[in-house]
C-alpha positions as CSV (number, residue, x, y, z in Angstrom):
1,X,-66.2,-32.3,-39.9
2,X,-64.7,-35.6,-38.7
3,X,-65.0,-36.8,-42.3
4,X,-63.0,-34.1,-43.7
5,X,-60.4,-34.6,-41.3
6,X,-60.2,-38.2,-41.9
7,X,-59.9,-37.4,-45.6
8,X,-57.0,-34.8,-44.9
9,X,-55.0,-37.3,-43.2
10,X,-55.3,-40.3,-45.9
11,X,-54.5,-37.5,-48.5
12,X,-51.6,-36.7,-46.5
13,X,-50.5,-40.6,-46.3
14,X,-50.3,-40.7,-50.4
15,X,-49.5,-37.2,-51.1
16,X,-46.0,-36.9,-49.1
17,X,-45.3,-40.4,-49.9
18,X,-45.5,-39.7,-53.8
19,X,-43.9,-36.6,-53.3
20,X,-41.1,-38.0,-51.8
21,X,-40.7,-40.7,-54.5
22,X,-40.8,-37.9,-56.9
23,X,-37.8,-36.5,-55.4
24,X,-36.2,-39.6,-55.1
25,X,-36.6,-40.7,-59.0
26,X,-36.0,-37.5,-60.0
27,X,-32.4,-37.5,-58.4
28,X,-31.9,-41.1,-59.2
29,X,-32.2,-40.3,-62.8
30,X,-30.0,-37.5,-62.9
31,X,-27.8,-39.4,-60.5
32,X,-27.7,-42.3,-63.5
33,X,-27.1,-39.8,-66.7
34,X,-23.6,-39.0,-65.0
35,X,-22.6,-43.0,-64.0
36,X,-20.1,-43.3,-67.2
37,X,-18.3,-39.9,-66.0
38,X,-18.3,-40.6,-62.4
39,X,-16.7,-44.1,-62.5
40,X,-14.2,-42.5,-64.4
41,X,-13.2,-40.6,-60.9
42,X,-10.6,-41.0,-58.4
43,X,-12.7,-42.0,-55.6
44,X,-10.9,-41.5,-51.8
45,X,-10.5,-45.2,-50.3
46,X,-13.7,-44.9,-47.6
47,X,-16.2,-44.1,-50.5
48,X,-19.0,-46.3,-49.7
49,X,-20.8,-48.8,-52.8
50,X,-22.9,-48.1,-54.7
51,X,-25.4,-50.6,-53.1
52,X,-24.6,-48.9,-49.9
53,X,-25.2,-45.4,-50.6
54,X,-28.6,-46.4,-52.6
55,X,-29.7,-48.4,-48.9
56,X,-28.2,-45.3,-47.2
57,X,-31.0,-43.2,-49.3
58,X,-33.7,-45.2,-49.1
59,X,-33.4,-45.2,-45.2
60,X,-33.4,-41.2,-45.5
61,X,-36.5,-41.1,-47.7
62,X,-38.5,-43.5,-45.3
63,X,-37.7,-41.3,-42.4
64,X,-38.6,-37.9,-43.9
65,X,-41.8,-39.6,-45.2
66,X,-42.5,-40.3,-41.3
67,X,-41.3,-37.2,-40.5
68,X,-43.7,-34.9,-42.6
69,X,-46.4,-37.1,-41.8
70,X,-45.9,-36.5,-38.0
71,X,-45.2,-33.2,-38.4
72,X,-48.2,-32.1,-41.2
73,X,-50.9,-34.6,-39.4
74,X,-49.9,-32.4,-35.8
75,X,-49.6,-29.3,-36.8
76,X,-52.2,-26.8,-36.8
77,X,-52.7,-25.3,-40.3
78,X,-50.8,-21.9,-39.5
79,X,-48.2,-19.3,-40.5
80,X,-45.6,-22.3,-38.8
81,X,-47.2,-24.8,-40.9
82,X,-46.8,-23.2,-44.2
83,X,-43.1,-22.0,-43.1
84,X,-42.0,-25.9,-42.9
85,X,-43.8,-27.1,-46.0
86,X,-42.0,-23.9,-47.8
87,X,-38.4,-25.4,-46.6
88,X,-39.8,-29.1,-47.2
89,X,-40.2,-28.1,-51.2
90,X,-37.6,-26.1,-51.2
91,X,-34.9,-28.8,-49.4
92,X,-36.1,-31.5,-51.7
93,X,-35.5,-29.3,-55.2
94,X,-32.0,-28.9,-53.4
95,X,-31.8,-32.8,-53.3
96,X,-32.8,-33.0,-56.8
97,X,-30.7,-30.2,-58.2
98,X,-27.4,-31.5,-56.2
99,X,-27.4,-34.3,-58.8
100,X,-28.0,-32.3,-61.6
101,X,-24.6,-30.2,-60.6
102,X,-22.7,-32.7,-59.5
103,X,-23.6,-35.8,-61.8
104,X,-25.2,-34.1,-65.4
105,X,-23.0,-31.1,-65.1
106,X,-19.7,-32.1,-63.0
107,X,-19.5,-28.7,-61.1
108,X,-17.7,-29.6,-58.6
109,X,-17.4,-26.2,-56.7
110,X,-21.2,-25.4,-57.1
111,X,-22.3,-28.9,-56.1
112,X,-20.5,-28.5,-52.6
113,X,-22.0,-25.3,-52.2
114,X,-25.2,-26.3,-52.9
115,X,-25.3,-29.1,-50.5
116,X,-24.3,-27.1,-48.4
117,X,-26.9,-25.2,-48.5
118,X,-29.2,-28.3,-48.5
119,X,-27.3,-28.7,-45.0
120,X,-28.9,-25.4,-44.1
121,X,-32.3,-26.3,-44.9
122,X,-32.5,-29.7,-42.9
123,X,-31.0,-27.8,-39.9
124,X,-34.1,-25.2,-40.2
125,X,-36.3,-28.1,-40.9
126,X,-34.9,-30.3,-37.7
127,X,-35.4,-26.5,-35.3
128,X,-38.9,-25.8,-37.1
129,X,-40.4,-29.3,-36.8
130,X,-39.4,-29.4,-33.2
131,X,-42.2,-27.4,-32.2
132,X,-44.4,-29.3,-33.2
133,X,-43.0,-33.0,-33.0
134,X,-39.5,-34.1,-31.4
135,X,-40.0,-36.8,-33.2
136,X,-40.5,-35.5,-36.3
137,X,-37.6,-33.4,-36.0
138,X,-35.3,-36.0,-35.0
139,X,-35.9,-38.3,-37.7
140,X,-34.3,-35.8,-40.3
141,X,-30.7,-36.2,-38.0
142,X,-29.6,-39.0,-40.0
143,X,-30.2,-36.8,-43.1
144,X,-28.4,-34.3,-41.9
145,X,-25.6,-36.2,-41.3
146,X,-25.7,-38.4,-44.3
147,X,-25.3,-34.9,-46.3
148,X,-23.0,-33.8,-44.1
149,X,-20.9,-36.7,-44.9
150,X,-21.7,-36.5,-48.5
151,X,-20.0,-32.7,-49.2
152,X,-17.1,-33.9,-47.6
153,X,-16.7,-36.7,-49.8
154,X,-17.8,-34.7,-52.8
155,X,-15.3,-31.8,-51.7
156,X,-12.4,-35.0,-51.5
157,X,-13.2,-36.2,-54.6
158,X,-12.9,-33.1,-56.0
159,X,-9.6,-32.2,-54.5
160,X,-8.5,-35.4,-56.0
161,X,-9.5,-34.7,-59.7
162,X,-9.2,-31.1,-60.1
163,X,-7.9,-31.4,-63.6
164,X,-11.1,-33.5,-64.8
């Protein structure tokens, strides 16, 4: 039994991991097929670099990796657990598809209310995982707030070129 166990948990230290990289490459990509069209923007003056918001990202990711392995490798494999790992997926197809909306297809209104949304999802996640891990749960504040941050710029930026 203590074999399987050990094998669950080294599973879990690759599979979130890739998983996470997934998401991350996924809406890096999508993020780089709208580049041209975004540089061609009027950006409000506190828009942070591109190098910043890419270190700002890669922060995020490393902390939700840490955070669903605390929470998964604690939590007992119940009706609570499958709840979270439902609004895990389901959060990082919203991280994904925000950059498909706002980057590949430029829709502006839809991307805001789509983070938004995302917004939603890490609040659930930071409540659900506090159950289980305080920890785990406060490691996904800076996400919240980086998203938070993001739809406020996005919402500037699109006050600012409404006829593009």
């Amino acid at each position: 039994m203590k074999i399987i166990k050990a094998m669950k948990i080294k599973a879990n230290y690759i599979l979130i991991p890739l998983v996470v990289i997934g998401i991350a490459v996924a809406g890096s990509w999508l993020t780089d097929l709208g580049m041209d069209w975004y540089e061609t923007l009027e950006l409000p003056g506190y828009t942070p670099s591109g190098g910043l918001i890419g270190a700002v990202w890669t922060i995020i990711f490393i902390l939700g990796v840490i955070s669903a392995l605390l929470f998964v490798n604690k939590s007992a494999r119940d009706r609570h657990f499958r709840r979270v790992v439902w609004v895990l997926c389901f959060n990082g197809l919203l991280n994904v598809f925000w950059s498909y909306l706002f980057f590949v297809e430029h829709w502006f209104s839809m991307a805001i209310l789509e983070m938004m949304l995302l917004n939603l999802t890490t609040i659930f996640l930071i409540f659900l995982m506090r159950k289980v891990s305080r920890l785990a749960s406060g490691l996904l504040v800076p996400y919240f707030l980086w998203v938070s941050f993001a739809t406020y710029l996005a919402y500037q930026i699109w006050q600012l070129n409404l006829g593009v």
